[in-house]
DRENLO-976840 format. One record per atom (N, C-alpha, C, O): x, y, z. Coordinates in pm, whole numbers, plus 50000, padded with zeros to 5 digits. Layout:
N
XYZ
...
This chain:
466
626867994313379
627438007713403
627218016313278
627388011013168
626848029413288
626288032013200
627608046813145
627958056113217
628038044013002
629218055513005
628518065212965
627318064912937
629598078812958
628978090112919
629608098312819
630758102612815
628908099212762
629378102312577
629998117812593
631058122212548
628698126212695
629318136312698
630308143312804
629828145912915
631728146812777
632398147612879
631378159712962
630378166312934
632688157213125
632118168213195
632928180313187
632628191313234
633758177713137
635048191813169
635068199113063
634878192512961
635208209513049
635378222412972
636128217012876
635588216112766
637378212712888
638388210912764
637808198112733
638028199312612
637138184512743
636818172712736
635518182312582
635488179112463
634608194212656
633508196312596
633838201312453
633348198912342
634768208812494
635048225312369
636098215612273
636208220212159
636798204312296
637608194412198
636458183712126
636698175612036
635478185612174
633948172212150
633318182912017
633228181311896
632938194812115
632338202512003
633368211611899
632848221611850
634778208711864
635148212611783
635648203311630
635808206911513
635808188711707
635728178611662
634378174811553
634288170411438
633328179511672
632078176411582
631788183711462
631218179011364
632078191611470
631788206811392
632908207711253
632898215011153
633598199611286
634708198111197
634588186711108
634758187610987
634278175411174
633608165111109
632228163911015
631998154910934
631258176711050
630408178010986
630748187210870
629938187810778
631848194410865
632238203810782
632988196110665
632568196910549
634178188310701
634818180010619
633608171510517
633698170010395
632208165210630
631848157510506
630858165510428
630128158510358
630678176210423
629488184010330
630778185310229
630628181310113
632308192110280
632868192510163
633168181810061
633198182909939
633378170510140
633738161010074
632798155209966
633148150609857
631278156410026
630228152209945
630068160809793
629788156809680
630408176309855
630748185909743
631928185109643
631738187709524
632978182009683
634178171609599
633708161409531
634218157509426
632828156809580
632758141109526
631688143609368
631808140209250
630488152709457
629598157909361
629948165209221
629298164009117
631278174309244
632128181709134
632678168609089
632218165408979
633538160009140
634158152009044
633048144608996
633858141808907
632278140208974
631148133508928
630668146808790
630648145408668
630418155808852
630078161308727
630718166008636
630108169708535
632198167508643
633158164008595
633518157208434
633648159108313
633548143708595
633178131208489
632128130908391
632448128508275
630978132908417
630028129308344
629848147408206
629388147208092
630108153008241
630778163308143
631588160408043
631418162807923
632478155208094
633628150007991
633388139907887
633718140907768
632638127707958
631948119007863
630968125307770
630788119807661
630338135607798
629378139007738
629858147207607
629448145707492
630708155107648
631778163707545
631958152007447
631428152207336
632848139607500
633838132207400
632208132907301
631958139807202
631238122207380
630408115207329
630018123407170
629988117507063
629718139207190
628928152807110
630168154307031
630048162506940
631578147407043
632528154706985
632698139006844
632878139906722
632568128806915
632018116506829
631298117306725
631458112406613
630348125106776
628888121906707
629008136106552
628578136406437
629788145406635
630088154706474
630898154606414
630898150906297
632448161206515
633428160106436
633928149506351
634178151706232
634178132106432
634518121206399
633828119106291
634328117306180
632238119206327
631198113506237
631918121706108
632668115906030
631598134906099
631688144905969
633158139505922
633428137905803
634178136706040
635018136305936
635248119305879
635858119405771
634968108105916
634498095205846
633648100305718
634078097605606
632838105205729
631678114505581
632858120105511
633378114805413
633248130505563
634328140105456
635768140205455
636248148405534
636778131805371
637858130505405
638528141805360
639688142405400
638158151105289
638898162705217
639088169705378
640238174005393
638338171205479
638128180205603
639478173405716
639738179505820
640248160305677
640478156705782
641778162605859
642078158605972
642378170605802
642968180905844
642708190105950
643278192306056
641808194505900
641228208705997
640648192806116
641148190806227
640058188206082
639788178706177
640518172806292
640248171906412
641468169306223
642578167206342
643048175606400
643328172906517
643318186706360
643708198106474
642808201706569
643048208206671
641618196706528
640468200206614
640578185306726
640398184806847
640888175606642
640818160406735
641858164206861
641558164206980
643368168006795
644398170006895
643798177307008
643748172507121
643238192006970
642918200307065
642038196107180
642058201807290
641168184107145
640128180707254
640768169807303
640378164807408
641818164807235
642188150807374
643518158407486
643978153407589
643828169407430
644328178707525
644028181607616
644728186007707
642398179207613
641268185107757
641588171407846
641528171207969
641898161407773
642158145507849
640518146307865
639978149807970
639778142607743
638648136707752
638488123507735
639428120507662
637958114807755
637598099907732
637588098507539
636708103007466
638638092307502
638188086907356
636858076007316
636868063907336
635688084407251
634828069507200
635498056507132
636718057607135
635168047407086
635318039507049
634348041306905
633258047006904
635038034806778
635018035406620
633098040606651
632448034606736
632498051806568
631368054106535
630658039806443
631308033906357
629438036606476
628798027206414
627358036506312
626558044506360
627418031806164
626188035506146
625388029806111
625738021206031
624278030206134
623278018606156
621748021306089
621288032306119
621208016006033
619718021806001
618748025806106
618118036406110
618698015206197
617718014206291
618708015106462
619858011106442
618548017906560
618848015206685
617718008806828
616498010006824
618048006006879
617018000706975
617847997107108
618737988507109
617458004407216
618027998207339
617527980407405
616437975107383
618237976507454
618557960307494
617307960207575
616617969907604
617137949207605
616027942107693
615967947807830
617077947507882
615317951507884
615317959908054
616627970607998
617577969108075
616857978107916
617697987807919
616478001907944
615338002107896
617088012708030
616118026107966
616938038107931
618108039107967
616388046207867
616868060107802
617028068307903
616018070707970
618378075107941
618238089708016
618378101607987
619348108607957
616638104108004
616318116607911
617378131407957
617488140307874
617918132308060
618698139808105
619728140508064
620298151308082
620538129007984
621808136207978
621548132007784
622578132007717
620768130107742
619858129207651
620018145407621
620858150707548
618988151507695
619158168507694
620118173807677
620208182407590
621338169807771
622358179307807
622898175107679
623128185507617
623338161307584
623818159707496
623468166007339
624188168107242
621648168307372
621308176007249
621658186107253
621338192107150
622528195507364
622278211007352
623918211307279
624218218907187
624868201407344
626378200707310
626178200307142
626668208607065
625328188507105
625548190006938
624538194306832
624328190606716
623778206606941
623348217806876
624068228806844
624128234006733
624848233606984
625738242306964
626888240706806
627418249106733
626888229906806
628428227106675
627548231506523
628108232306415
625858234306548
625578234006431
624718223906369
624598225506247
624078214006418
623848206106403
622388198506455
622098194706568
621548197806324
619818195306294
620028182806389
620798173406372
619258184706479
618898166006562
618088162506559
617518164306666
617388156306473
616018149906483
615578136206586
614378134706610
616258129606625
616248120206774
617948120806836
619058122406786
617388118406970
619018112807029
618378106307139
617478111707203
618938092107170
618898084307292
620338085607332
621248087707252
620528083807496
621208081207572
621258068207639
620318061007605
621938063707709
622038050207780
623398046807855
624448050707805
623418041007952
624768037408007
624858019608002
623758015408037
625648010107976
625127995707976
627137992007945
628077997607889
626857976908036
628057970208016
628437967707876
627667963907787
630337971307859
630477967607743
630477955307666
630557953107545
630297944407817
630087928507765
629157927307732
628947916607676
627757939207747
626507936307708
626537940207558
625907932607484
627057949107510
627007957507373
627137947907308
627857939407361
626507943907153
626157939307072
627827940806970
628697933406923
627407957706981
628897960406879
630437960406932
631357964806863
630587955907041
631387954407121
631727938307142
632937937007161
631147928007144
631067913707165
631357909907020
632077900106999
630787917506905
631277914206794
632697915006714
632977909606606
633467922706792
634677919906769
635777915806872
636307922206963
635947904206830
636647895806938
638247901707028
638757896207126
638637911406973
639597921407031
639437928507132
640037928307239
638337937007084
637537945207195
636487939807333
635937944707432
636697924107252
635967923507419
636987913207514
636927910907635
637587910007448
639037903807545
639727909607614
640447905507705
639487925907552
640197935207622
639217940207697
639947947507764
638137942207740
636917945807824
636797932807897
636087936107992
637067919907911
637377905007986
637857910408080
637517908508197
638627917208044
639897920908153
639797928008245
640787928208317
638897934808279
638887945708316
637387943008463
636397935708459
637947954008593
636697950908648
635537957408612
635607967308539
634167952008666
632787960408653
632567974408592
631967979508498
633747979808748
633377992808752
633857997208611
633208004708539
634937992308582
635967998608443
635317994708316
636027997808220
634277989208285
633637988208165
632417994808082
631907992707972
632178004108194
630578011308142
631018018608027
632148022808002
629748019807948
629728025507831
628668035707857
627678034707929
629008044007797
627748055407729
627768053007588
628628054107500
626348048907592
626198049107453
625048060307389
623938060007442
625268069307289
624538078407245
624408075707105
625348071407039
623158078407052
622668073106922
622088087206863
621058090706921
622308091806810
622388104706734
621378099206555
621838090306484
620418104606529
619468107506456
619788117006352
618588119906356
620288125406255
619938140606224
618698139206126
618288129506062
618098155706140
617128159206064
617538152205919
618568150505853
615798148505905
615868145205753
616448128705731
616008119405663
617078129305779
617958112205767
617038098405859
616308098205958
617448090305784
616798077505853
617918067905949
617598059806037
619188071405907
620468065805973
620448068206089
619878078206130
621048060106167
621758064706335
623368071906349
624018069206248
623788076306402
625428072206398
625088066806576
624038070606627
625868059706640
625678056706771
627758060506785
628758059006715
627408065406915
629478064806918
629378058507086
628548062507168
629798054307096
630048045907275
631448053407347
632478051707282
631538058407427
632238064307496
632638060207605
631818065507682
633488053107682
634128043707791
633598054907942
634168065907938
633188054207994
632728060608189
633698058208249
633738047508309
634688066308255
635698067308365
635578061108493
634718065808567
636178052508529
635598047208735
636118056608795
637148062808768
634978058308928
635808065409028
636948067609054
637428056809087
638218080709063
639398081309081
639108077609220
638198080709297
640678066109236
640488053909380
641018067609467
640268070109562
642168076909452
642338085009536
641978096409606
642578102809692
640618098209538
639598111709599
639548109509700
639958118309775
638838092409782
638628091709897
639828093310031
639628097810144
641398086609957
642428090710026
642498101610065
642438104710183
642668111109949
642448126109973
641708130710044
642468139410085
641078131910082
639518137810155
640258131310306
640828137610395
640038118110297
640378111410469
642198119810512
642448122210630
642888121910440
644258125510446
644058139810515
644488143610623
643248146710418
642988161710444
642688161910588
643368165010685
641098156510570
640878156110740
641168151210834
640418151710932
642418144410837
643018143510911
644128154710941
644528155511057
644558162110859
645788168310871
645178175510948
645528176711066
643768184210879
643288192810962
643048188711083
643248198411157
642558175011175
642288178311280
643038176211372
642808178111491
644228171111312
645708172011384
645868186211420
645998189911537
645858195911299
646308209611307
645718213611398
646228216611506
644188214511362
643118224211437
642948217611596
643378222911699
642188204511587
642058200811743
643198201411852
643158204311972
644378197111757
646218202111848
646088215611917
646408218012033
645418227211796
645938241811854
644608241211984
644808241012106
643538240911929
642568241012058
643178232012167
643288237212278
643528221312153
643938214212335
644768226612348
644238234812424
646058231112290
646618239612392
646148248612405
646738254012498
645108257112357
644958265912419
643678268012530
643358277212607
643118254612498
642098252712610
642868252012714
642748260212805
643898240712719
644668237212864
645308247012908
645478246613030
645858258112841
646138267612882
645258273412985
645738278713086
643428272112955
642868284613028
642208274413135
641718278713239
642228259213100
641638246913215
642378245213296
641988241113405
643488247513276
644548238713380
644738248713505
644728243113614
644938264913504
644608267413642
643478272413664
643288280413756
642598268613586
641198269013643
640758257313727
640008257413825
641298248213676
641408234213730
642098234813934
641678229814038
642648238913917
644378242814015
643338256214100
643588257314220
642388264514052
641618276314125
640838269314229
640788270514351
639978258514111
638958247914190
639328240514301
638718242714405
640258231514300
640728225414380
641298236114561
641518234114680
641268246414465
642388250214589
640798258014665
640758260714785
639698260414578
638888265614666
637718255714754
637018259414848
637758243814698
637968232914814
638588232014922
638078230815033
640118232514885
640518231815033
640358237315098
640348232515211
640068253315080
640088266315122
638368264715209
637818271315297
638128257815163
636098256715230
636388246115303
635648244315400
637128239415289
637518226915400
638498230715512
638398224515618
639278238715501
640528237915641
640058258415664
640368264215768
639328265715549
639888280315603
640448292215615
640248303915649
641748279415544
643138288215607
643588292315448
643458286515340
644188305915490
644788313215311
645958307815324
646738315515269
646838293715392
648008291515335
648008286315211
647108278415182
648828289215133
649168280515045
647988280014896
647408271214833
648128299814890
647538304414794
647958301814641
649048307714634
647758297414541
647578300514423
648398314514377
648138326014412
649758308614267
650288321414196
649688322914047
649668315713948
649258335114078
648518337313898
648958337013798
649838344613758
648428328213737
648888317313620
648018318013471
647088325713492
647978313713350
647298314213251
646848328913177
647488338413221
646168331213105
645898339313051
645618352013154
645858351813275
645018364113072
645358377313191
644088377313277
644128380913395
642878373013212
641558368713256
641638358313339
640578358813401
642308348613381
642738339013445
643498342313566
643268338213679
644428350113529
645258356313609
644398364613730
644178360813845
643888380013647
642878383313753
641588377713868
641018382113967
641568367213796
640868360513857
641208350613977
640388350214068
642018344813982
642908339314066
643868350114169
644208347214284
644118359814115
644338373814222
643008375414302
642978376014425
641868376214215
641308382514294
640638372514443
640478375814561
640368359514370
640158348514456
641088347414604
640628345814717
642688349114560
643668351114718
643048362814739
642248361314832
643038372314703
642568383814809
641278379114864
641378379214987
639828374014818
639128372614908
639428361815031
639118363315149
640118350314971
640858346315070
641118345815210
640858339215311
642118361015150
642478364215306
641678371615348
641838374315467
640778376615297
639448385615358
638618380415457
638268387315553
638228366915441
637268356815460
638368350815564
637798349415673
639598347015570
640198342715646
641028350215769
641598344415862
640978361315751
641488374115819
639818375215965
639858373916088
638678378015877
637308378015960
637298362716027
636908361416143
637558355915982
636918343716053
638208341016205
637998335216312
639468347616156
640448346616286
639828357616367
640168357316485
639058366516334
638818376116448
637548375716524
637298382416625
636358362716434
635718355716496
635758347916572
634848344416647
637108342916563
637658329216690
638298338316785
638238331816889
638808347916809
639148356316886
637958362216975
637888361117097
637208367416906
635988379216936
635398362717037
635178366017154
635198350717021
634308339517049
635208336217174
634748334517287
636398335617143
636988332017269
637028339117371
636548334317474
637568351717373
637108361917446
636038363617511
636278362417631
634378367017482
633248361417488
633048351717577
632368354417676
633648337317560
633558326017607
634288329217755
633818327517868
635378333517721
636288334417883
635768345417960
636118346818077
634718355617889
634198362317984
632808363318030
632208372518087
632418351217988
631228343618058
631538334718116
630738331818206
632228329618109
632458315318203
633048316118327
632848307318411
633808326618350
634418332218470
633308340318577
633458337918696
632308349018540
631488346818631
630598335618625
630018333718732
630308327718535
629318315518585
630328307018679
629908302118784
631258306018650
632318292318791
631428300418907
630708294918990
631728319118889
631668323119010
630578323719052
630378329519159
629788319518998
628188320919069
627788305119118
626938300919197
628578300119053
628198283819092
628848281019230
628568271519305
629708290319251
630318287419388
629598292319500
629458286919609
628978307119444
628658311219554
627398309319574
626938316119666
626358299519498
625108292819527
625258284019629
624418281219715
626638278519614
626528268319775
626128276919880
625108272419932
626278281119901
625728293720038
623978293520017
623488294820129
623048292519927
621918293819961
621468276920057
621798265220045
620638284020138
620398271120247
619388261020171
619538248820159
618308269020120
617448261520025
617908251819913
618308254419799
617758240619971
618258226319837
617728229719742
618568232119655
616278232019693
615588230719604
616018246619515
616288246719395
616018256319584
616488268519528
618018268019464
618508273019363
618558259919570
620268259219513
620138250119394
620608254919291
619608237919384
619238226819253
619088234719168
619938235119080
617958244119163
617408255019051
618468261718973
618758261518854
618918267419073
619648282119018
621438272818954
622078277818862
621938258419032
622928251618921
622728245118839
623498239418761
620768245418851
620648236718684
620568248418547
620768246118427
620248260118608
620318271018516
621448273918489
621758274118370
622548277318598
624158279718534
624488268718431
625108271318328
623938253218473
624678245818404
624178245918212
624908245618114
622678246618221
621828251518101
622858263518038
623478260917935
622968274218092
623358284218027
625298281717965
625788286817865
625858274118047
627298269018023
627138254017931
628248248717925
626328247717875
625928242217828
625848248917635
626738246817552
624568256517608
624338268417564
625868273617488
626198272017371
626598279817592
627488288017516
628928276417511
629978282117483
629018262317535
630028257817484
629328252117331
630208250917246
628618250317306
627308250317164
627668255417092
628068251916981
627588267717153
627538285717032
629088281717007
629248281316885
630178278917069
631638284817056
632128268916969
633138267616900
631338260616992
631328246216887
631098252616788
631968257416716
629978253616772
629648258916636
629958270216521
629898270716398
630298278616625
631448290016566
632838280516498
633238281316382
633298273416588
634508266016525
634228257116465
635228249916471
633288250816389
633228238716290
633908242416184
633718253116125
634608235516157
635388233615974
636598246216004
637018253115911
637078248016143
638138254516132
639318243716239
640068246116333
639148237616201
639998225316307
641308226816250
641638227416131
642218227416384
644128228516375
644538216916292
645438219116211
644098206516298
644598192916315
644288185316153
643078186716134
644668180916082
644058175215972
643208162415987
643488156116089
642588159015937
641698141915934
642348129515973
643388127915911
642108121316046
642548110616078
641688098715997
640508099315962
642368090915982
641568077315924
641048069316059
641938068016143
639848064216094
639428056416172
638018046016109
637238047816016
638158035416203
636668025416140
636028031116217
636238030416338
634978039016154
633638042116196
632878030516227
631778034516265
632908020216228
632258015016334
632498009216465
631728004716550
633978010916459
635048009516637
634128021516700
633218018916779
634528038016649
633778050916635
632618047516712
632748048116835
631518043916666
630328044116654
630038031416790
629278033316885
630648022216773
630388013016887
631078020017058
630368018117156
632448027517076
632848035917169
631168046317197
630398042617285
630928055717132
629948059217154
628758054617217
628198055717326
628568048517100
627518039117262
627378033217356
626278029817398
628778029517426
629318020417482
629488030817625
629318027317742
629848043917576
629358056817664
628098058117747
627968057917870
627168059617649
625888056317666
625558047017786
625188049117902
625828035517712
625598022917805
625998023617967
625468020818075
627458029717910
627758029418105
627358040118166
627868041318278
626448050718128
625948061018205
624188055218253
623298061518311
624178041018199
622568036218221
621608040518132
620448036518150
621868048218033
621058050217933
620918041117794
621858036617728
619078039117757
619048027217695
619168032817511
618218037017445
620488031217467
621138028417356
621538011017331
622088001517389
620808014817196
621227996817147
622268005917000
622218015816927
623247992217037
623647990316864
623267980616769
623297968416784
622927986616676
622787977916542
623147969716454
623237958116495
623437971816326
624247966716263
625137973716201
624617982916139
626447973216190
627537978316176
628407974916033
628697963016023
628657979715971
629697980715828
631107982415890
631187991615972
632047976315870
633547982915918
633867994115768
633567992515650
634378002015817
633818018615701
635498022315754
635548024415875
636648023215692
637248031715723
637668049915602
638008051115485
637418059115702
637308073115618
638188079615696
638528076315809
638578089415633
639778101715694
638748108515755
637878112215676
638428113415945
637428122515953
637638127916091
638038119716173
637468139216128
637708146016244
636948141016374
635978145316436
638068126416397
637298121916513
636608128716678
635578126016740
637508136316699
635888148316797
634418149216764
633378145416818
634868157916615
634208168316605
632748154416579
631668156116635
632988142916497
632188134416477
631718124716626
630638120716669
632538124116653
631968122616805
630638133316881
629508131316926
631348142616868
630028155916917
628568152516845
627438153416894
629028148016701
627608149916587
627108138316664
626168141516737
627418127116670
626908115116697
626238112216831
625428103216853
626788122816933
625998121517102
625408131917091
624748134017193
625238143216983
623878149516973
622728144516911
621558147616935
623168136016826
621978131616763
621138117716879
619918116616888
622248107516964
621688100617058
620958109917147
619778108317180
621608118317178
620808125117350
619798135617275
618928140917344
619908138717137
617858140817107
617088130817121
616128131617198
617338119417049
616508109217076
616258108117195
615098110417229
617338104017308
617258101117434
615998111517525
615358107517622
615868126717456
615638136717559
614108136117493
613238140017572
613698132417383
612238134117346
611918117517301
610738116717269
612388108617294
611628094517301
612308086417430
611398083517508
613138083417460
613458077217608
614728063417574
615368056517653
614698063617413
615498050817413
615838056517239
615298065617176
616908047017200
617828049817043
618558039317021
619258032317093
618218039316881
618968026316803
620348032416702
620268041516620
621228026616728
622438030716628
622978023416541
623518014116601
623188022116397
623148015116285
624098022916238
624078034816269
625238017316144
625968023916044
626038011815920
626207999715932
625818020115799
625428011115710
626188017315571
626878027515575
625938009615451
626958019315354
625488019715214
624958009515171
625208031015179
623888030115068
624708039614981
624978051315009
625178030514831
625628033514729
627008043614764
627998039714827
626878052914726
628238060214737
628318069114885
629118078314905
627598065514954
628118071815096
627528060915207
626508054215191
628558060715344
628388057615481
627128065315519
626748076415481
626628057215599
625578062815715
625638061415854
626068050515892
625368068315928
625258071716065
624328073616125
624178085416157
623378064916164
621668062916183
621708068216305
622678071216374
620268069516330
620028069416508
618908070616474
618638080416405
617758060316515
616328059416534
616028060916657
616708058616757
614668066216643
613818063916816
612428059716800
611958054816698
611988061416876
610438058416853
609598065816921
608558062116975
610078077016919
609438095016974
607968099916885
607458095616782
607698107816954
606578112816852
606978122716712
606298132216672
608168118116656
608388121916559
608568139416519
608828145216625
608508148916406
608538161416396
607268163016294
606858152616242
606768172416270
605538176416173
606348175116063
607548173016085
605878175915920
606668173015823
606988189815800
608198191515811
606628196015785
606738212815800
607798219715829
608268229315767
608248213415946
609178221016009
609988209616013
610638211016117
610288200415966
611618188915955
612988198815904
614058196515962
612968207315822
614218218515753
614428227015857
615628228115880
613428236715964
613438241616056
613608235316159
612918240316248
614078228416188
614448220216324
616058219516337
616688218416442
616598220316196
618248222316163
619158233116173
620388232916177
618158245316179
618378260416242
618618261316349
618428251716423
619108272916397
619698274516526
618988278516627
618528289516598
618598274516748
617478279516847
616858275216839
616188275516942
616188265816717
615108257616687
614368247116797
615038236816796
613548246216867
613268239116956
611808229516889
611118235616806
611478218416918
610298212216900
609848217316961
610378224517046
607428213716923
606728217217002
606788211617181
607638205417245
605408217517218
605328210617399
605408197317371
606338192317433
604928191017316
604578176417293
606208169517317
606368158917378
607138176217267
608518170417275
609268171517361
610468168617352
608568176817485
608998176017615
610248189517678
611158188417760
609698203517586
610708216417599
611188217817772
611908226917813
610818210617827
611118214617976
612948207617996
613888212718057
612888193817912
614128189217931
615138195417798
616288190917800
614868203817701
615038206417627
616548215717608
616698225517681
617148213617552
618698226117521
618008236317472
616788238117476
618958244117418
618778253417366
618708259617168
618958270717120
618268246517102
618188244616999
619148242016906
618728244216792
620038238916909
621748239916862
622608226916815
623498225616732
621728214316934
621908202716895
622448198416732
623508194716683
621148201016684
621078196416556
621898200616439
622398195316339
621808215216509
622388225016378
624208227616394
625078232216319
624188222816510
626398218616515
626098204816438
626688203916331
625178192316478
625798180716399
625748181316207
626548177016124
624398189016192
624078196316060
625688199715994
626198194315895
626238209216075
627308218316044
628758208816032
629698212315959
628768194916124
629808188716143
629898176715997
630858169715967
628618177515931
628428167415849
628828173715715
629278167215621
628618187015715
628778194015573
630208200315624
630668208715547
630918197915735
632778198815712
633218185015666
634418182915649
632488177415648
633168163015620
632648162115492
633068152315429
631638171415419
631898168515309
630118161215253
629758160015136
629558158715339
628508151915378
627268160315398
627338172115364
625658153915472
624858161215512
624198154515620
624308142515642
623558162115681
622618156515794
621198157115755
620668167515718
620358141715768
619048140715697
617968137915774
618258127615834
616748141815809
615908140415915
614568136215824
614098141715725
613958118815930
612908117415840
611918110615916
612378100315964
610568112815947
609528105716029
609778090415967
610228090415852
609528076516033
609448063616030
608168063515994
607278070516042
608058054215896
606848051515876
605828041716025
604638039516047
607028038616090
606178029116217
606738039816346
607178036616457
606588051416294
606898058616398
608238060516435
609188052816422
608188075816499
609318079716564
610258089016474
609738093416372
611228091416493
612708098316404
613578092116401
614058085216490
614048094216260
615078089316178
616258096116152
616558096016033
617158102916238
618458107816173
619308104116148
619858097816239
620008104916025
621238102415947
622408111415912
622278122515859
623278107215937
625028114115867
625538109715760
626298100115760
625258115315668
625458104415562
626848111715508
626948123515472
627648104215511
629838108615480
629698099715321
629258089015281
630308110815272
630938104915105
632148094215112
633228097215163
631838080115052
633148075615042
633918081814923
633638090014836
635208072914963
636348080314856
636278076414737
637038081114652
């Protein structure tokens, strides 16, 4: 089964894409936090390191200065910079075995103890464990106290300072701050608060504008299913929401107001055709001629035939009565069982027991129109109900000369008749198809027409299960 990442619903979408958008925002900042505290850090070391390498140095050289010195020392551990560790001076320096120089902060360090004044004739940089340092392992204090400590908490910067003219080093080692452990709290804390805050205010105010949009939808379902403007929708949600749902009951009753004066205008119609056809059917008994009298009541009956069709079809999907649950294949076996006892050759098939909520008439009608086409253009019909993936079927094969592929969509229209070949002499009046068409899409469903590959026609009802 395959899930789906992306919702389908409006508020499912606009909470996905605000989420996302937020999540991509939090981590550019965060990366930008992380990037400032890093440079930060590595600022600060760099300061102590330049502040080592002159002030300290100059004042170890000049003790008359150490005054002014210390006011200068106080002032910079005020900044809460990293203290170096004791200046070493050395003749020669040399970085460790697989150690390398980084000429970058190399740079940034020559410009710090240029600014103070100060001739540089070399400076190396380097970062390296303090268990690795030479001058660090040599005094047994300082590295018992670096024992102690994890990985991260032992890096050194070490900077080796040259000046013009001189052959000496001073080197000063400066401790690398570890990552503060609570940046990352921070950052995850933040974004969370925020998407408590932010994604909270969007659900409500999405659900505000989904929920009777939600409640519009539904109701204009029912409204395409039964018809009827009872049990309209009060306007609800925002003012855009609102109007909109006004305006929806008014068409409503527009659409439902015309369609009662269509069942009126149809009935009417109906009762005033049918009252002279009784009366003409009566008074054909009086012609002496059999063959003339046969004629003229197979035409009344054609034409009363005809207009109980038209007045079907006018009324599809306006039924009094709500859905009944029945097994469509009890359904489906009664039907043919009709068939059977009128001498006409209907077989049944194979059968699914299917029970669905469905307007047992009106599906009755679909189902002996679709037999008595078969019956009227191939001579015999097979009936099958079967279940393919998410909907029931309602077969009826024949073994007729089939439809052109052309006009298979035109055959579902109204009046629609096959060519001569399909035998128009026994033929209705085209309507068959297009009431069962009409009875399949009130249930929710469609009606599907398809040549056999071994010949003949294939129609189907295919009903949504639940």
């Amino acid at each position: 089964m395959t899930t789906r990442l992306w919702p389908r619903s409006l508020l499912g979408q606009m909470l996905l894409a605000v989420a996302a958008v937020l999540l991509i925002a939090q981590a550019i900042s965060a990366a930008l936090l992380w990037r400032a505290a890093d440079t930060r850090r590595e600022g600060a070391v760099l300061n102590a390191a330049a502040f080592a390498l002159v002030v300290r140095d100059e004042r170890a050289r000049e003790p008359r200065e150490r005054a002014e010195d210390a006011g200068e020392r106080r002032r910079f551990e005020r900044r809460r910079y990293p203290r170096s560790l004791r200046i070493e001076h050395t003749g020669s320096f040399a970085l460790l075995p697989g150690e390398t120089a980084d000429a970058g902060l190399a740079s940034e360090l020559r410009a710090l103890v240029e600014d103070r004044e100060v001739a540089v004739g070399r400076i190396v940089v380097t970062e390296r464990d303090a268990l690795d340092d030479p001058f660090v392992t040599a005094r047994p204090r300082w590295q018992a106290r670096y024992e102690r400590r994890d990985a991260g908490e032992r890096r050194l910067l070490v900077a080796a300072l040259q000046r013009s003219g001189s052959s000496e080093w001073s080197v000063a080692r400066v401790p690398i701050p570890p990552t503060p452990r609570g940046v990352i709290g921070s950052i995850l804390l933040q974004t969370l608060v925020i998407y408590v805050l932010l994604v909270g205010l969007h659900f409500l105010l999405l659900r505000r504008i989904t929920r009777p949009l939600a409640a519009l939808t539904g109701r204009t379902e029912s409204f395409a299913r039964t018809q009827s403007a009872d049990g309209q929708l009060a306007p609800q949600g925002p003012h855009d929401v609102r109007r909109l749902i006004a305006a929806h009951n008014a068409m409503e009753a527009r659409i439902a107001a015309l369609l009662d004066e269509k069942d009126v205008m149809l009935g009417a119609i109906g009762h005033d055709l049918k009252t002279p056809l009784a009366a003409l059917r009566v008074r054909i008994e009086s012609v002496e001629d059999e063959g003339e009298r046969a004629k003229m009541a197979a035409g009344i009956e054609d034409i009363t035939r005809s207009l109980d069709d038209i007045l079907s079809l006018a009324r599809v999907g306006r039924a009094s009565e709500p859905p009944e649950r029945v097994d469509l294949a009890a359904l489906t076996a009664a039907v043919v069982e009709e068939f059977e006892d009128m001498g006409e050759p209907v077989v049944l098939g194979d059968t699914a027991r299917t029970v669905l909520p469905v307007h047992i008439t009106w599906l009755r009608r679909a189902l002996r129109n679709l037999i008595g086409n078969a019956l009227r253009y191939a001579g015999r019909a097979e009936v099958t109900l079967l279940r393919k993936g998410a909907h029931v079927v309602l077969r009826v094969d024949d073994e007729g000369p089939g439809i052109p592929e052309g006009r298979i969509a035109d055959m579902m229209e109204p009046f629609t008749r096959g060519e001569a070949s399909r035998n128009r002499e026994t033929g209705g009046a085209g309507l068959g198809l297009t009431l069962a068409r009409a009875i399949a899409e009130q249930h929710g469903g469609e009606l599907a027409l398809a040549n056999r590959p071994e010949g003949g026609l294939r129609a189907e009802i295919r009903l949504p299960l639940p």
